[in-house]
LOTOR-466139 format. One record per residue (C-alpha): chain; x, y, z; residue number from 0. Coordinates in Angstrom, 2 decimals, padded with zeros to 5 digits. Layout:
{"A" {X Y Z} NUM} ...
# end
This chain:
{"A" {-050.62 -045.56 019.61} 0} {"A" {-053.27 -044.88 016.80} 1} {"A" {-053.83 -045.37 013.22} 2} {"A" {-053.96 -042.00 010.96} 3} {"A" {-054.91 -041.24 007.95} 4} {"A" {-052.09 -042.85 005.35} 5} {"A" {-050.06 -040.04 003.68} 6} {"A" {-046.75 -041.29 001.26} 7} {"A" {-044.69 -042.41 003.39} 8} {"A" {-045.99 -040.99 006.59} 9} {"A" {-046.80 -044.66 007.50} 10} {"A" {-049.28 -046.91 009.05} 11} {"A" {-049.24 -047.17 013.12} 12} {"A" {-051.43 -050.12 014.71} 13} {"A" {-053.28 -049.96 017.61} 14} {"A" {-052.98 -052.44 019.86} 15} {"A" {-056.78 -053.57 020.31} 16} {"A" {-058.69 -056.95 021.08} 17} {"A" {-061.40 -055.47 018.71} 18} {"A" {-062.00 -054.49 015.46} 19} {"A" {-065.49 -053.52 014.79} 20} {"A" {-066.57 -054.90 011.40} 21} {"A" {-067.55 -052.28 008.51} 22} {"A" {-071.11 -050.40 007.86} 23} {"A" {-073.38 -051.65 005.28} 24} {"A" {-072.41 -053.59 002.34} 25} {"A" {-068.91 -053.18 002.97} 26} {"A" {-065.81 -051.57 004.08} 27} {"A" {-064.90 -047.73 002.28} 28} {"A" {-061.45 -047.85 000.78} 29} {"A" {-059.05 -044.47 000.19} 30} {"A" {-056.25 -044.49 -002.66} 31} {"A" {-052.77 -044.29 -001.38} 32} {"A" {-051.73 -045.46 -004.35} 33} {"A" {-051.42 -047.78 -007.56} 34} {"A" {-048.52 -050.51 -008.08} 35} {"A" {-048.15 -052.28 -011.23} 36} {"A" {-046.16 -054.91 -012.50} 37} {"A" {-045.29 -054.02 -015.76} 38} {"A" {-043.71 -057.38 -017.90} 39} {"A" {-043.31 -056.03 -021.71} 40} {"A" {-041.00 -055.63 -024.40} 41} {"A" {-039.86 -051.65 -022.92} 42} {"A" {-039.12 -053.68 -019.84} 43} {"A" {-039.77 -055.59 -017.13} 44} {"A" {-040.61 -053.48 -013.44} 45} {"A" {-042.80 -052.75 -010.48} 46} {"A" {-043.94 -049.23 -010.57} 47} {"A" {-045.64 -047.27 -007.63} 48} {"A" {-047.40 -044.19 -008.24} 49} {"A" {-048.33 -042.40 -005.25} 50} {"A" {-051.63 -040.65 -005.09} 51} {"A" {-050.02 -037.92 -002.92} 52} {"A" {-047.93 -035.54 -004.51} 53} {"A" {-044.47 -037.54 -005.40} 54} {"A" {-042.45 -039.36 -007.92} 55} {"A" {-043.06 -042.98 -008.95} 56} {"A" {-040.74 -045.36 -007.93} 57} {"A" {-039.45 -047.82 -009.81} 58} {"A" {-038.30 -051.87 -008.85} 59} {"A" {-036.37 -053.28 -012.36} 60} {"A" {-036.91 -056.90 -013.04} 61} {"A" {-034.49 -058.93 -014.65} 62} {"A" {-033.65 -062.70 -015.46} 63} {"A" {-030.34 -063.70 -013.86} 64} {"A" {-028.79 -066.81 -013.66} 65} {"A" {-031.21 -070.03 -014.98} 66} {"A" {-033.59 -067.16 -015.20} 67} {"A" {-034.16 -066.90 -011.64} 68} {"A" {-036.03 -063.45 -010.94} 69} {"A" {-033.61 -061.10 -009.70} 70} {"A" {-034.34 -057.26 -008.87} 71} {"A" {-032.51 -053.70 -008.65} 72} {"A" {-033.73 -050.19 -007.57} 73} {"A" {-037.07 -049.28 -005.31} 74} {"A" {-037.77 -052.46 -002.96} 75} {"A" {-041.90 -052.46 -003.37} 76} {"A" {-042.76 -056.37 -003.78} 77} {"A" {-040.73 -059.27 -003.14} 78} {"A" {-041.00 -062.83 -005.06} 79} {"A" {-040.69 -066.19 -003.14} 80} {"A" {-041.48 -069.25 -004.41} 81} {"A" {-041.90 -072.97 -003.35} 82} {"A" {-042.72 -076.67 -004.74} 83} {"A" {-043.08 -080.06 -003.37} 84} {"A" {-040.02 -081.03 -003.84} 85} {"A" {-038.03 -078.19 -001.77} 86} {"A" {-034.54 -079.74 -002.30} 87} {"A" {-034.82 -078.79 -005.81} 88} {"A" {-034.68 -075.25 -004.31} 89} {"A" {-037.41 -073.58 -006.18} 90} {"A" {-037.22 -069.65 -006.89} 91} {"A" {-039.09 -067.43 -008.85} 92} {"A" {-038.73 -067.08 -012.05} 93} {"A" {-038.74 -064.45 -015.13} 94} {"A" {-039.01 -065.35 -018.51} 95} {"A" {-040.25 -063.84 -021.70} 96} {"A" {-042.37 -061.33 -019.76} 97} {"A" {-044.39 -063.88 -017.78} 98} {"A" {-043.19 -064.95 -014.05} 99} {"A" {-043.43 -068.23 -012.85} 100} {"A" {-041.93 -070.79 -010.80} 101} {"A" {-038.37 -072.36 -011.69} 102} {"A" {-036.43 -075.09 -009.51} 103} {"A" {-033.45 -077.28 -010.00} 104} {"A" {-033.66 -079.92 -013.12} 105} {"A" {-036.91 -078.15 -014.29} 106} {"A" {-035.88 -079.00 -018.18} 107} {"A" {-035.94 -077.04 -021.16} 108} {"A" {-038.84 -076.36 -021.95} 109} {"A" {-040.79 -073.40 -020.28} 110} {"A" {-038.98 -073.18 -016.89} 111} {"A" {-039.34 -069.88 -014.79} 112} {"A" {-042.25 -068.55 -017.30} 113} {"A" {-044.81 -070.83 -015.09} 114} {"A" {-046.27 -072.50 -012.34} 115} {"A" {-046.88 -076.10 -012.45} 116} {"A" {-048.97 -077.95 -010.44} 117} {"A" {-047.57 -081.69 -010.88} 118} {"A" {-044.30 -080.29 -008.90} 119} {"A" {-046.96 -078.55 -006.32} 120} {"A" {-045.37 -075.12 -007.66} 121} {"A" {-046.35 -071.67 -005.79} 122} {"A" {-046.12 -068.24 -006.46} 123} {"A" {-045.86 -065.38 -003.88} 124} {"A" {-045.63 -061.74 -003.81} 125} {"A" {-045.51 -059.35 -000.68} 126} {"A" {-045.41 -055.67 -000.14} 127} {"A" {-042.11 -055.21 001.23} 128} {"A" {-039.03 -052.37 001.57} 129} {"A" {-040.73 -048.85 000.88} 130} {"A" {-044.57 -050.54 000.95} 131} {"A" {-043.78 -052.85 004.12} 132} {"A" {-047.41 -051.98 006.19} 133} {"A" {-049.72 -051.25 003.27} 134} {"A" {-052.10 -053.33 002.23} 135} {"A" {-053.94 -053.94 -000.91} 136} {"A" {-057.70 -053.28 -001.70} 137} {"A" {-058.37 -053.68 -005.52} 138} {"A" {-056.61 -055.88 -008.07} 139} {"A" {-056.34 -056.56 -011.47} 140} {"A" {-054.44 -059.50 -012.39} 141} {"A" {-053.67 -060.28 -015.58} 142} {"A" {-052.88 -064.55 -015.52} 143} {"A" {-051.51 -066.88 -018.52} 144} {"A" {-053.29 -070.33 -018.33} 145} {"A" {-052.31 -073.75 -019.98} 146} {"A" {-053.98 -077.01 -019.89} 147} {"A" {-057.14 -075.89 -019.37} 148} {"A" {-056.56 -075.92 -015.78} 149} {"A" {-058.06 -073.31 -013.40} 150} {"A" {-055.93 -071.02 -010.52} 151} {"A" {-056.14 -070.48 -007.00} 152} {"A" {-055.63 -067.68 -005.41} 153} {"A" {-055.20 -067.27 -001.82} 154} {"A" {-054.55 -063.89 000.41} 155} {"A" {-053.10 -063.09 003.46} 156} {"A" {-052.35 -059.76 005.36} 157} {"A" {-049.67 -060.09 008.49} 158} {"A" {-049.55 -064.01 007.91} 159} {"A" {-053.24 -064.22 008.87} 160} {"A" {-055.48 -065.53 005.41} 161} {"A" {-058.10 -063.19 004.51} 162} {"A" {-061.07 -064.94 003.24} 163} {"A" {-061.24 -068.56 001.64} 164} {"A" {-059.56 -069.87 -001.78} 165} {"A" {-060.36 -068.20 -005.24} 166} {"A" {-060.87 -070.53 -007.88} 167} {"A" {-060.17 -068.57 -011.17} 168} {"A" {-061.36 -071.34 -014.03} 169} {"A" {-059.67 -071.13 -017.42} 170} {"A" {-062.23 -069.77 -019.74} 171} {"A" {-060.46 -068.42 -022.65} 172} {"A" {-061.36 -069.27 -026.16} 173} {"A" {-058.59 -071.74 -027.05} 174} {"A" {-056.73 -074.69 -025.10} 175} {"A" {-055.49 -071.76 -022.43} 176} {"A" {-052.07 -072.29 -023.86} 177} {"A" {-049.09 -070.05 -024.26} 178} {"A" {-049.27 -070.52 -027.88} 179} {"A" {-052.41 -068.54 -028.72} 180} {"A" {-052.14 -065.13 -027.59} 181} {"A" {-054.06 -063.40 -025.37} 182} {"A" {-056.79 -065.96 -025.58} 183} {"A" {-054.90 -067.78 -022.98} 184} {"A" {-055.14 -065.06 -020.39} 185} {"A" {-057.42 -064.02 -018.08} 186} {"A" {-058.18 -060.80 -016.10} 187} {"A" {-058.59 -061.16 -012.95} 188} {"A" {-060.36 -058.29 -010.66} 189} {"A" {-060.10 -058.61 -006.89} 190} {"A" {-062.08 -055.80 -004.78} 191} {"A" {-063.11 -055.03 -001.54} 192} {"A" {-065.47 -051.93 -001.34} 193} {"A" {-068.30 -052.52 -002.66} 194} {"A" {-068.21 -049.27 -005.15} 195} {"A" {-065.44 -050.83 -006.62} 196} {"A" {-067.36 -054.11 -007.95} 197} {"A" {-066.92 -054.07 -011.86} 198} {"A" {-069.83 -055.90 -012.73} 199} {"A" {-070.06 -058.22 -015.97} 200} {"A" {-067.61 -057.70 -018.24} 201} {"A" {-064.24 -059.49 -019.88} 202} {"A" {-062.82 -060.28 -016.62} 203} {"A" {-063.60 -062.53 -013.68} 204} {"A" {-064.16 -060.42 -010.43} 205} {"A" {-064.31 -061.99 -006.97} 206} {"A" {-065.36 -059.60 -003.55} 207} {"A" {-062.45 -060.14 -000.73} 208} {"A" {-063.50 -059.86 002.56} 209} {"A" {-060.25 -057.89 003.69} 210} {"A" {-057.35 -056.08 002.68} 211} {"A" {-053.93 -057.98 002.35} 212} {"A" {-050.29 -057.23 001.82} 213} {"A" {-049.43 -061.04 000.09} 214} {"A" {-051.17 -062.94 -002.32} 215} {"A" {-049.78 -066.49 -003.37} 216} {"A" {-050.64 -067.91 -006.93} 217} {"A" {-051.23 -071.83 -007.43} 218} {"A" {-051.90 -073.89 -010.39} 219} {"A" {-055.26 -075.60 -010.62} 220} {"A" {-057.38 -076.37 -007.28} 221} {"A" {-057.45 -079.80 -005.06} 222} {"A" {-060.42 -081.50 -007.29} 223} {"A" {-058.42 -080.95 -010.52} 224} {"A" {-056.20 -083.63 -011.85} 225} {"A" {-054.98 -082.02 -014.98} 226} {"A" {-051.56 -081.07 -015.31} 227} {"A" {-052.76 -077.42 -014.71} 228} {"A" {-050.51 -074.44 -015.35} 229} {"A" {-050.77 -070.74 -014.71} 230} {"A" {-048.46 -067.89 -015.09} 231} {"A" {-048.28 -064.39 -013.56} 232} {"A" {-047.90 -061.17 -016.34} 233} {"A" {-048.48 -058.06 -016.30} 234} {"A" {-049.36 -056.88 -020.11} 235} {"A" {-047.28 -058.89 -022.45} 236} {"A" {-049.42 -060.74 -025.29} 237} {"A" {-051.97 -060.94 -022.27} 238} {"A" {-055.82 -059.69 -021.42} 239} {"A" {-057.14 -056.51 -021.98} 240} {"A" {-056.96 -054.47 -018.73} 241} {"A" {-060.47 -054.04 -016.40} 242} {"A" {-062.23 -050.46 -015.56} 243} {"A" {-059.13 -049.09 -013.00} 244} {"A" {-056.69 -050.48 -015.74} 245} {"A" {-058.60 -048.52 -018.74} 246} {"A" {-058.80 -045.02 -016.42} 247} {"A" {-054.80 -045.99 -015.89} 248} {"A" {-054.22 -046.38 -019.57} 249} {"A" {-052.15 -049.53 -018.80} 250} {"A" {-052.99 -053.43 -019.35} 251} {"A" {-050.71 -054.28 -016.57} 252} {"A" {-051.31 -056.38 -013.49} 253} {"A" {-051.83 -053.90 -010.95} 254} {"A" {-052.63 -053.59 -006.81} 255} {"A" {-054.23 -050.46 -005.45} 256} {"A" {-052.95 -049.42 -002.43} 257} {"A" {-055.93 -048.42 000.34} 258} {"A" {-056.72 -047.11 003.84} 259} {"A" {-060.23 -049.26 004.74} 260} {"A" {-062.43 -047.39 006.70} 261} {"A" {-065.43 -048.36 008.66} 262} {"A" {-067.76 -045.89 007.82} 263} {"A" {-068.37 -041.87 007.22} 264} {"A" {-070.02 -039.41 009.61} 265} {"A" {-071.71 -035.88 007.92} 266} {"A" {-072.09 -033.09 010.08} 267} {"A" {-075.06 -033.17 012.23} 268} {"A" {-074.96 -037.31 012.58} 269} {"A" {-074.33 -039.62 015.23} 270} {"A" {-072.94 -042.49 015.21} 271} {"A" {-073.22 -045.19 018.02} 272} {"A" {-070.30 -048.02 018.16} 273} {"A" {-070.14 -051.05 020.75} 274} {"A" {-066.56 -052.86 021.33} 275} {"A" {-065.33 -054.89 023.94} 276} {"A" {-066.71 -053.23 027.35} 277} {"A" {-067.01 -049.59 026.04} 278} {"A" {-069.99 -047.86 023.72} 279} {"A" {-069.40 -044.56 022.19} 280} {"A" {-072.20 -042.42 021.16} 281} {"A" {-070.52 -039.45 018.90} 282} {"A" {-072.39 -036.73 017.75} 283} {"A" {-070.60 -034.57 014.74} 284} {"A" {-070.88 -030.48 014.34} 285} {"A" {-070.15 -028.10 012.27} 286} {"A" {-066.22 -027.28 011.58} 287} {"A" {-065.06 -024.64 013.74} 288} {"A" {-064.66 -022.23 010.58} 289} {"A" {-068.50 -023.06 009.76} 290} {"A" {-068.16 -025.78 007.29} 291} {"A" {-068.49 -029.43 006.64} 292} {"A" {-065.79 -030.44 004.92} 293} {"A" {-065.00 -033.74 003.68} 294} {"A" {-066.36 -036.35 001.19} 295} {"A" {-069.56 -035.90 000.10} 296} {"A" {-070.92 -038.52 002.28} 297} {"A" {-069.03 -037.56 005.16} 298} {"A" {-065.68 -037.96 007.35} 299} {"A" {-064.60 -041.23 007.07} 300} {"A" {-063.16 -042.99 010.20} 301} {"A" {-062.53 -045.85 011.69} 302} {"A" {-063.74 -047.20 015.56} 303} {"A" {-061.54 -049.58 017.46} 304} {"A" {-061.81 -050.68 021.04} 305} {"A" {-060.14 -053.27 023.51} 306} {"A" {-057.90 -053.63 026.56} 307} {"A" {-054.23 -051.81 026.90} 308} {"A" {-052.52 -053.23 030.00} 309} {"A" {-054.91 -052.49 032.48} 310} {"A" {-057.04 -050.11 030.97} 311} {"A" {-059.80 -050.19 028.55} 312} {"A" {-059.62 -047.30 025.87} 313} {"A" {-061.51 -046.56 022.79} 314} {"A" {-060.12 -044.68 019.64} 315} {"A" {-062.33 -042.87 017.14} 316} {"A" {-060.07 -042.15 014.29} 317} {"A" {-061.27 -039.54 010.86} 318} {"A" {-059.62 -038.24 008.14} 319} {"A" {-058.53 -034.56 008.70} 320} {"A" {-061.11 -031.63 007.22} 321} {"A" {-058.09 -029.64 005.80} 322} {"A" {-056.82 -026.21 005.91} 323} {"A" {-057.40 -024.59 008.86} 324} {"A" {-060.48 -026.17 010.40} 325} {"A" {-061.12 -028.78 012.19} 326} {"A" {-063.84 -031.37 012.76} 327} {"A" {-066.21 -030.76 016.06} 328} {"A" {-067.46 -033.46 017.99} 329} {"A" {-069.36 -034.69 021.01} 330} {"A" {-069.16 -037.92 022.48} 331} {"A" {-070.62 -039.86 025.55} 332} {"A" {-068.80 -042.90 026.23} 333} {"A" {-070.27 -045.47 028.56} 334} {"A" {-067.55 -048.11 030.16} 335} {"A" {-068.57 -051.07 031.53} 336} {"A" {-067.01 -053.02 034.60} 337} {"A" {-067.65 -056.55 035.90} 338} {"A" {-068.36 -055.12 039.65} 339} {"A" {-068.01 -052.05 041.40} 340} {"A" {-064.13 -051.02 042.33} 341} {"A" {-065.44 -051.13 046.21} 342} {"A" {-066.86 -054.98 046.38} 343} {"A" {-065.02 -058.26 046.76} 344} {"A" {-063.00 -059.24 043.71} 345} {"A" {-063.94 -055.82 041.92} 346} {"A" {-062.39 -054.11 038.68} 347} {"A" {-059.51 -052.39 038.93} 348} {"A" {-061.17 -048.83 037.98} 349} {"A" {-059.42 -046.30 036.55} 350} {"A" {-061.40 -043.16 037.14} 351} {"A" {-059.03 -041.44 035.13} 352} {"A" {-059.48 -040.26 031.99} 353} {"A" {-056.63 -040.01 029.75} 354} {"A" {-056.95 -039.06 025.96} 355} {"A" {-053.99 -038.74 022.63} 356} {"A" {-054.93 -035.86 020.46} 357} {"A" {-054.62 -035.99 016.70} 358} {"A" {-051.91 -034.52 016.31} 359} {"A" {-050.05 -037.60 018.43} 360} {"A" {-048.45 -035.73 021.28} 361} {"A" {-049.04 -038.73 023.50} 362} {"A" {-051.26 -040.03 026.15} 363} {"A" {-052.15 -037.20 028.58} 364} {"A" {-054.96 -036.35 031.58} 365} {"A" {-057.84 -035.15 029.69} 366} {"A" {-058.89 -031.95 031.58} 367} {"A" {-062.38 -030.61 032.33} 368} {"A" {-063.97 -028.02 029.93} 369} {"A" {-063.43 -024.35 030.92} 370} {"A" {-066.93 -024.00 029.94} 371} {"A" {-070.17 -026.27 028.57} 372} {"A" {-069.90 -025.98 025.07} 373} {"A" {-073.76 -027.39 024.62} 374} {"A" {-076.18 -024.98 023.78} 375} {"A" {-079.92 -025.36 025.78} 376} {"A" {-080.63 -028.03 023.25} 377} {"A" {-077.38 -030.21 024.14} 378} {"A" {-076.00 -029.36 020.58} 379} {"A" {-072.68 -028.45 019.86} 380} {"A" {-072.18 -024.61 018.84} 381} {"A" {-071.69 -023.45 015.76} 382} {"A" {-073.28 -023.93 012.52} 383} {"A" {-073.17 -023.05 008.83} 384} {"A" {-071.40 -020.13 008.73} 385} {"A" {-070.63 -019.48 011.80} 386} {"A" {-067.25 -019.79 013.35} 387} {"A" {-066.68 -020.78 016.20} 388} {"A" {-063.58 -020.55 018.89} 389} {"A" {-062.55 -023.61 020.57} 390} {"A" {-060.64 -021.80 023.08} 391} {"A" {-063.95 -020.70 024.70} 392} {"A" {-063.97 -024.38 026.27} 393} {"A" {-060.83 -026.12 025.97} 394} {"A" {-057.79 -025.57 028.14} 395} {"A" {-055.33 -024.16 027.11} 396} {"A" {-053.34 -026.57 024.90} 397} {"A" {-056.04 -028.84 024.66} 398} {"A" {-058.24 -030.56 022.07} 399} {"A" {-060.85 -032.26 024.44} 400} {"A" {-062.25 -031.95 027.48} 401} {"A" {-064.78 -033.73 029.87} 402} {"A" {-068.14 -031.77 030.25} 403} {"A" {-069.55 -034.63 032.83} 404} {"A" {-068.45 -037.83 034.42} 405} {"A" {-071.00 -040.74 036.50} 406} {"A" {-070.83 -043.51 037.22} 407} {"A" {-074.02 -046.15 038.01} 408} {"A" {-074.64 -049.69 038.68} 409} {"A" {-076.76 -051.48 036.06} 410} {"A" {-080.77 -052.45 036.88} 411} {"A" {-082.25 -054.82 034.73} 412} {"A" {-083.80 -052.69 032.68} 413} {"A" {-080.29 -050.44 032.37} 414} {"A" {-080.90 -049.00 028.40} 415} {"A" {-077.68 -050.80 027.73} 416} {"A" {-078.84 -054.10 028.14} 417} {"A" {-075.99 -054.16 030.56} 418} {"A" {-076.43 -057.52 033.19} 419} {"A" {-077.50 -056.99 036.36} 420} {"A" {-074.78 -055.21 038.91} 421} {"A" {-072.32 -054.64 035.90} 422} {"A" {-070.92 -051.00 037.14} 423} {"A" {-070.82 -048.17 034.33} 424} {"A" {-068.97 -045.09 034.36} 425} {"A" {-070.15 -042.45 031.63} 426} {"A" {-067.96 -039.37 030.01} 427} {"A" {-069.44 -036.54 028.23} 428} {"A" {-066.68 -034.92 026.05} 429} {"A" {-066.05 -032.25 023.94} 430} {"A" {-063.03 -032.09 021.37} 431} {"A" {-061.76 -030.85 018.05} 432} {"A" {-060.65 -033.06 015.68} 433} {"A" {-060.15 -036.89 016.43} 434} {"A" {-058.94 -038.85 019.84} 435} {"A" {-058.31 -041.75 021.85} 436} {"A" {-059.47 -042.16 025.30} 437} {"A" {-058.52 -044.58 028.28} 438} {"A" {-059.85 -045.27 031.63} 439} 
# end
């Protein structure tokens, strides 16, 4: 199976890999799907997600039920979990006065379910769950309530796996960091992971992630502090002024933007070279078939994964679609590697086969060979700008790729790959519209 691009609700498919190539550059490029925020004011208490695709927001309503213990009705977006040292006292999360916190049995009086206190080892944790179970988060802006003068940590995680270290977010407001003075107590809080998206100096605190996660807990203070720290979560209320994605929102809210990551963008004419586990792929972009380059300005994004399926090795080279009714050209030359030779001793189990998914997901099939080379004297693809150009002229019928050539070689030691000594390679040359997956 393959990851596509992420339209509302369309939802997110995994490959099953053993790699992951890391992201170009400075970082990893992030796409919109959309904007959640948790909205804690006086006109009520929600979680609101707003689609960048054409839809309707949906909406999760907050409310305080019994010993204000968070309780929810409506869209499931995020669930709230809590815990605390002492677990018999059954902590939950809490909602009170617009600020959610941790509450547990025999808490007291005073400010119970409005925060998270770190003398009873209090957490705080929100998920994407019901509607957004699969997406992940790319960009945050939290807005957190401080007492004590005790700092927060912040940790992430996306499928149970942490992403990154601990966040230390220090108290730096003008007063004590107490409840009782306003927004002084607060602190915004920007998380981001694409570089573009780095907000530079400003009001807020803002800390690079290194990945994209679906859960974030909340803690009170950090392991060198010994003050009775104490943070709580809002999301407007008597709290900081919002960061840049908040002011183009128009909201002061805590909010999560919803992203596809992608590894990197390819423009038309460009190659791109990738190296995973046993398998490098050499892909060479044209011109769309209708004699255009659509896409960002930079380029089609896309993502490169490779790894092991069963048996076979495969390696998926997944873009965002050009739109209407074009499609993306492309030629790729993807070298396999195998330990030996299929005919020596103790040899790989070599799949000369080459079997390919097309974008639009119809399943693994045979990839057949090209009716015709679609490489011009120069090897380039054909086409250009402004001129169409009819697919049908190489691939089979029903078809979105082909194979132009197949070899196969055993490595020398001065192979271009770098390749050791006797390692046997088997090359494709193929020729497709739009995006694909291949396995041999």
């Amino acid at each position: 199976m393959k990851k596509r691009r992420l339209w509302w609700l369309a939802g997110l498919v995994a490959a099953v890999s053993l790699l992951m190539v890391p992201a170009f550059g400075d970082g990893p490029i992030t796409a919109e799907i959309g904007t959640v925020r948790l909205h804690l004011d006086s006109d009520g208490d929600k979680v609101i997600f707003d689609p960048t695709a054409p839809g309707s927001n949906q909406i999760q309503t907050l409310t305080a039920g019994t010993s204000c213990k968070l309780t929810s009705t409506g869209a499931s977006l995020v669930s709230f979990a809590a815990s605390a040292t002492q677990a018999n006292k059954n902590p939950f999360p809490g909602l009170k006065d617009h600020r959610i916190g941790v509450g547990q049995n025999g808490e007291g009086t005073g400010e119970p379910c409005a925060r998270i206190n770190k003398d009873l080892g209090q957490v705080l944790k929100l998920s994407l769950a019901g509607a957004l179970g699969g997406q992940v988060v790319g960009y945050a802006e939290l807005d957190l309530g401080f007492k004590f003068n005790g700092s927060a940590t912040i940790q992430l995680f996306r499928a149970g796996v942490k992403v990154g270290g601990d966040i230390t977010v220090p108290c730096s407001g003008a007063s004590d960091c107490g409840p009782d003075s306003g927004a002084n107590d607060n602190e915004r809080v920007i998380l981001f992971l694409d570089p573009a998206d780095n907000p530079g100096a400003g009001h807020w605190q803002a800390f690079p992630i290194t990945g994209a996660f679906d859960t974030i807990f909340i803690k009170p203070g950090n392991a060198a502090e010994t003050s009775k720290a104490v943070v709580s979560l809002e999301g407007g209320s008597n709290g900081s002024l919002p960061g840049p994605k908040g002011v183009a929102l128009n909201t002061d809210d805590t909010i999560f933007e919803l992203v596809e990551s992608f590894d990197g963008e390819i423009d038309c004419g460009e190659d791109e070279t990738q190296s995973g586990e046993d398998v490098t792929l050499n892909i060479t972009r044209g011109f769309d078939t209708n004699g255009e380059c659509k896409g960002p300005t930079d380029g089609l994004l896309f993502n490169f994964e490779a790894g092991t399926e069963g048996s076979e090795l495969f390696v998926d080279f997944i873009t965002e679609p050009v739109g209407g009714a074009s499609v993306a050209q492309f030629l790729e030359v993807i070298t396999w590697e195998f330990d030996a030779p299929p005919n020596v001793p103790d040899g790989d189990d070599q799949h000369r086969t080459l079997s390919y998914d097309d974008p639009g997901g119809t399943g693994k099939q045979v990839m057949p060979w090209c009716v015709a080379d679609p490489r011009d004297a120069n090897g380039d693809l054909p086409g250009g700008l402004g001129i169409t150009v009819d697919p049908s002229t190489y691939l089979p019928t029903g078809h979105t790729s082909c194979l132009i050539e197949s070899s196969s070689r055993v490595a020398g030691f001065f192979d271009i790959l770098d390749a050791p000594p006797g390692t046997f390679l088997k090359v494709d040359i193929v020729y497709n519209v739009g995006d694909g997956k291949r396995w041999t």
